[in-house]
N, C-alpha and C positions, 0 to 999 in steps of 0.2 A: 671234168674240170681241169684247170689247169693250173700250176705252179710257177711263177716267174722270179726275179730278183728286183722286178721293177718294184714303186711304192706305190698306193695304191689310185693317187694321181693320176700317173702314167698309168698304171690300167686301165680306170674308166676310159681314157682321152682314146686308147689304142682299143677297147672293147667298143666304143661307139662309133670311130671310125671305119672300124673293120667289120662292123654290124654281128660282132660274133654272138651265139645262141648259146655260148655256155662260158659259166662262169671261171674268171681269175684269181685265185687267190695270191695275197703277197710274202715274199719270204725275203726282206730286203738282207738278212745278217748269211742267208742258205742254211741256218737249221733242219727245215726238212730234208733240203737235199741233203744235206750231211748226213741224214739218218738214212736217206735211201741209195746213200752210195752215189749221187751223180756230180759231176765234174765239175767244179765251181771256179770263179776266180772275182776279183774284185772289180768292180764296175764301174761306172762313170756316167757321161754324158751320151743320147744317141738322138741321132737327126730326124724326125718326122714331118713328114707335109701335112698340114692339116687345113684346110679352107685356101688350101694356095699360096700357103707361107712354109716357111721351114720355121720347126720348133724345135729348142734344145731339149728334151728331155732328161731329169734322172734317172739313173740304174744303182739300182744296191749291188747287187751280184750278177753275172753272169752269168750264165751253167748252160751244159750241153743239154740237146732236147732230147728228153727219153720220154718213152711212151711206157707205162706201167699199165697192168690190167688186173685189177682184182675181183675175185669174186664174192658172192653176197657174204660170205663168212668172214672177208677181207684177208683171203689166200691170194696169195699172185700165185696168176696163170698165163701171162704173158708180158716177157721184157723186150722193148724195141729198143735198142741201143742208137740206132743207124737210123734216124729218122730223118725224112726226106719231108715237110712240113706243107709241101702242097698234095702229097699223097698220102698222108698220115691218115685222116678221114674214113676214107676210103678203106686203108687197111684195118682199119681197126674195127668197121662194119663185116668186111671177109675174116675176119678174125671169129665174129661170133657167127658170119655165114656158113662157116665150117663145123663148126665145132658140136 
């Protein structure tokens, strides 16, 4: 799953354009990120094309993209600070290919 600062509006619009396969949840005020330490700042408006138009979207928060990895007991076992978001996937597949 995934964490954003968008509301949950702007998610559906961005999970259905993007055809994504796993779910968003919303954190418009960043309380979770606040509990999990990740970078936050206050948001606004961001531009998306959707059917061939630009849409104004809102954003509650902004935050850096960390990649968290817990296990079934809900230990973390892996923190990606430095995510790279068209390779994230991927790593995070060779994350449990190794392991």
């Amino acid at each position: 799953m995934g964490i954003s600062g968008d509301p949950v509006s702007t998610l559906k619009l961005f999970e259905n354009v993007n055809h994504l396969n796993f779910t968003l949840l919303s954190d418009v005020d960043g309380d979770i990120m606040s509990k999990l330490g990740v970078p936050f700042r206050e948001g606004g408006t961001r531009t998306m094309e959707i059917g061939g138009k630009e849409v104004q979207l809102p954003q509650g928060v902004t935050a850096a993209r960390w990649t968290f990895i817990f296990d079934s007991k809900g230990k973390l076992i892996s923190l990606d600070k430095e995510v790279n978001a068209a390779e994230d996937s991927q790593n995070v597949l060779n994350f449990f290919k190794n392991r």
